[in-house]
C-alpha positions as CSV (number, residue, x, y, z in Angstrom):
1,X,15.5,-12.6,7.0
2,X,13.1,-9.4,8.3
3,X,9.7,-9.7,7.6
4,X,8.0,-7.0,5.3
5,X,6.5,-3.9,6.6
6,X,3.6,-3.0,5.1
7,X,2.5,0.5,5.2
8,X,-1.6,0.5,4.6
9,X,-3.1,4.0,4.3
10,X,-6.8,5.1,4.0
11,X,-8.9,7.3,5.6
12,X,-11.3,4.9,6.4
13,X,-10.4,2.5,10.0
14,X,-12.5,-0.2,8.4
15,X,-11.1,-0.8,5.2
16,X,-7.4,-1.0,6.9
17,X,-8.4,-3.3,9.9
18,X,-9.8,-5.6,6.9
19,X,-6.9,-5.6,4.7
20,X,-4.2,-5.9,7.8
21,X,-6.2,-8.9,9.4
22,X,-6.5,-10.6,6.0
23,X,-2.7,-10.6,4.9
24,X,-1.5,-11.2,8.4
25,X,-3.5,-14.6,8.7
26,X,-2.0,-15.5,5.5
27,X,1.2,-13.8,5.3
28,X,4.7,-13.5,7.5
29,X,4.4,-9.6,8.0
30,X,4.4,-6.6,9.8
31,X,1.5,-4.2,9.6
32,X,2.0,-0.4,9.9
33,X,-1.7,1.4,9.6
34,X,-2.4,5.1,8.6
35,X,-5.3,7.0,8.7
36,X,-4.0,9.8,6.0
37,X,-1.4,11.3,4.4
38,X,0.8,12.9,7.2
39,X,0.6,10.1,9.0
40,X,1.8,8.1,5.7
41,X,4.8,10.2,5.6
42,X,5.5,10.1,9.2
43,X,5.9,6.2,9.2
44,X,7.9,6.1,6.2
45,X,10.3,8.4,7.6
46,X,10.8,6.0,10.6
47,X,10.5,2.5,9.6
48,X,11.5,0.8,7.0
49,X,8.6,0.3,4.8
50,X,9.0,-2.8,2.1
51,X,5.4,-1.7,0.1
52,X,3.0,0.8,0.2
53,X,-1.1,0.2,0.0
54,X,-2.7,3.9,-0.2
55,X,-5.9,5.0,-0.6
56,X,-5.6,7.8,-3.3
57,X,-8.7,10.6,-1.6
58,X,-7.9,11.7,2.4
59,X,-8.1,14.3,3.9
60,X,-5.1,16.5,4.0
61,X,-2.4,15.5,2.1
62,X,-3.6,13.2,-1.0
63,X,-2.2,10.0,-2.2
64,X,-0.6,11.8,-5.0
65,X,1.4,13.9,-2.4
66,X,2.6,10.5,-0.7
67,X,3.6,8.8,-3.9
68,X,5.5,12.2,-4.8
69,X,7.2,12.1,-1.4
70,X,7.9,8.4,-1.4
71,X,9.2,8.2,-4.9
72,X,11.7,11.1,-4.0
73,X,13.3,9.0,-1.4
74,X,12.9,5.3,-2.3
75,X,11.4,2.6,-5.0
76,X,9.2,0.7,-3.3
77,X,6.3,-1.1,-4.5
78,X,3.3,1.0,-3.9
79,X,0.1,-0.3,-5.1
80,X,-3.3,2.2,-4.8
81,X,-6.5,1.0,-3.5
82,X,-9.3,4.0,-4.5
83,X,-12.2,4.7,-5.7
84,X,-11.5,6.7,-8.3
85,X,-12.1,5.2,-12.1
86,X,-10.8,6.4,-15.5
87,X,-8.4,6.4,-17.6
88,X,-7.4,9.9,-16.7
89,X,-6.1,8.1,-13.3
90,X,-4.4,5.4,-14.6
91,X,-2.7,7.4,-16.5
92,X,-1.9,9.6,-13.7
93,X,-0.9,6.8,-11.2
94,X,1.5,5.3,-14.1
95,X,2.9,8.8,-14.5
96,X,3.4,8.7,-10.6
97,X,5.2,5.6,-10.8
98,X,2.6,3.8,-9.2
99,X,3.0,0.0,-9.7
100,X,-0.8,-1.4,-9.5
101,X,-4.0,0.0,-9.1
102,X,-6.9,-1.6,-7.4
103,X,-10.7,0.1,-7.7
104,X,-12.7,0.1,-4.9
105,X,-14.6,-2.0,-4.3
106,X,-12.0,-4.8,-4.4
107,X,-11.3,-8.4,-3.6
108,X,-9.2,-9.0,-0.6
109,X,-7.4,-12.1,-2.6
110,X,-7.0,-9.7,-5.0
111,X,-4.9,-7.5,-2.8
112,X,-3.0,-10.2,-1.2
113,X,-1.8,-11.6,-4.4
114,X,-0.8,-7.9,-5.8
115,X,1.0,-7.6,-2.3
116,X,2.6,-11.0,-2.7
117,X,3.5,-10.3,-6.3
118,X,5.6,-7.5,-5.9
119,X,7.4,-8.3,-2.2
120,X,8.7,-12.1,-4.3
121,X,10.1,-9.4,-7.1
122,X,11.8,-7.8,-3.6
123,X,12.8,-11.1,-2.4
124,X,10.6,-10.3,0.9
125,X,7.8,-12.7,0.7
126,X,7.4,-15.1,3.6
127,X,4.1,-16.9,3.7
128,X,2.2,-18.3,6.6
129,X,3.4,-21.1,8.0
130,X,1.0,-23.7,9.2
């Protein structure tokens, strides 16, 4: 069986070197890192992306714009990291189809078990081995 890609998008360098390092010590995967939107769209179109993690405010195309894009072309899990609060957002993600929504700032075991969560409902989970 493949190993998941997993597609982790946010402006910021440091918050996606975190999050990759943390689930690839503790998790079979692939990481696939972008710093915005376009970039976002550009690796879903080439690789095979099993879950989404996306930062919801970049520059240039927002994280509504990539959930609009991905949802046109595929179901995959996609589960938004931000900073934005409210329940005018959560609203807005659900409407988006978003499947969980993480505030910053956040927990990385809290991330990894989201991530893991919805990749066993794929059937792509592979944990670490030791």
């Amino acid at each position: 069986m493949p190993i998941p890609n997993i597609l982790i998008v946010d402006d910021e360098q440091d918050i996606r070197k975190r999050i990759s390092d943390h689930l690839r010590k503790r998790m079979e995967c692939h990481i696939i890192e972008a710093a915005n939107g376009y970039e976002a769209l550009e690796e879903f179109q080439k690789d095979q992306i099993d879950i989404i993690l996306l930062d919801m405010k970049m520059p240039g195309i927002s994280g509504t714009e990539v959930i609009k894009k991905a949802r046109e072309k595929s179901n995959i899990p996609i589960i938004v990291i931000s900073g934005l609060e409210g329940a005018a957002i959560s609203r807005h993600l659900e409407e988006c189809g978003v499947d969980e929504y993480i505030t910053k700032p956040f927990s990385l075991k809290v991330v990894q078990e989201k991530v893991v969560e919805r990749l066993k409902k794929c059937g792509k989970y592979f944990p670490k081995q030791p």
